[in-house]
N, C-alpha and C positions, 0 to 999 in steps of 0.2 A: 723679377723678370719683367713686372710687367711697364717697370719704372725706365730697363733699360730698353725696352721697345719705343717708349714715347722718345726717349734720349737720340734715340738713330731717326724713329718718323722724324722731331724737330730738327735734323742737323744738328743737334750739337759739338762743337770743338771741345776735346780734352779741355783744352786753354780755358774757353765759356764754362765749362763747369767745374774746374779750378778756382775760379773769379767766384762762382757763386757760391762754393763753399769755404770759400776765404770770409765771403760779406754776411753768410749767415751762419756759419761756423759751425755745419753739418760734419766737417771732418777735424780740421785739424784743431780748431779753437774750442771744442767740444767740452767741456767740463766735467762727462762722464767719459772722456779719453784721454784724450794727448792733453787736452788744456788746463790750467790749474792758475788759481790767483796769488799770484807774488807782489809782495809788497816792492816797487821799485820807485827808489828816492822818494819814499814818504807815500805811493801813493800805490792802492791796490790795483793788478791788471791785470786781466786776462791774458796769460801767455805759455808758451812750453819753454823750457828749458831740461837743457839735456848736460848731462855729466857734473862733476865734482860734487859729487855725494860721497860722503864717508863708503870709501870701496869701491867706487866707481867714477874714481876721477879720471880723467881723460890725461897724461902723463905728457910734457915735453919735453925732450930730450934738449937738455941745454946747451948750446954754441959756446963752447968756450974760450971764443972772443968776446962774444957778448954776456955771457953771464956768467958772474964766480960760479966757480966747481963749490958741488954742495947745495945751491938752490935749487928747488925743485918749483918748476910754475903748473900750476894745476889750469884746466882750461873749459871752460863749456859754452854751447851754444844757447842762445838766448832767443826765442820768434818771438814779435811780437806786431798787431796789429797797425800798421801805418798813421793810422790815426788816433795812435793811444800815446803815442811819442812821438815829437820831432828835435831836431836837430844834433841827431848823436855822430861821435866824431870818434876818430881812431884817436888814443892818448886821455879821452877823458874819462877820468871817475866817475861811475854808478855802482849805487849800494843795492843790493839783490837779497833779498830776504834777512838783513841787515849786516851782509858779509861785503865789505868793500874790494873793488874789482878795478881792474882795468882795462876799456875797451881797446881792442887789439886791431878789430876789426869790423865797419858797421858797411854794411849795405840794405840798399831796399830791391825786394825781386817782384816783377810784375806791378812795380807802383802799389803795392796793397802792405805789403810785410816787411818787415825788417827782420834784417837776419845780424845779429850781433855776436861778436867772438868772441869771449870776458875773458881775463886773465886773472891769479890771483897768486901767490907768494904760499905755498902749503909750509904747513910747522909740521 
């Protein structure tokens, strides 16, 4: 309580302490929560990833213009710190805890994070 009292004295913006728990990874990059080290393209990093775990893969229902009937693409989201990666692109290959993937879709939100889409061919 008495943490969000100084939060309202100081003005703080939702936005301002967003940013601060992005830079010291009070919430989301936490290691005893959401955050966990994945080895990406040879190198260990702090980051979340969500879905395609045996059982809880996140399902595309495939365009059957675009994809033979019968493939299934598995999908998950990847956060990772702005400054732990740069220059990821929609169409390139990254390997994620040594399972090869294809990014689908990479954005950076608040100039701080990257938010990436992985795609992957399930068997």
């Amino acid at each position: 309580m008495k943490e969000l009292i100084e939060l309202y004295e100081n003005e703080t913006t939702f936005g301002d302490q967003m940013v601060l728990d992005l830079e010291d990874g009070a919430a989301w990059f936490n290691i005893e929560e959401f955050g966990k080290l994945h080895d990406i393209d040879g190198k260990k990093v702090l980051s979340i990833f969500v879905g395609d775990r045996r059982g809880q893969s996140i399902e595309i229902r495939a365009d059957t213009n675009k994809t033979p009937e019968g493939i299934v693409k598995a999908r998950g989201l990847l956060f990772i710190r702005a400054d732990e990666i740069e220059g990821v692109r929609a169409d390139q290959a990254l390997r994620l805890d040594g399972r090869l993937y294809t990014v689908a879709d990479a954005r950076i939100l608040q100039d701080r994070v990257w938010r990436i889409v992985l795609e992957a061919n399930e068997s």
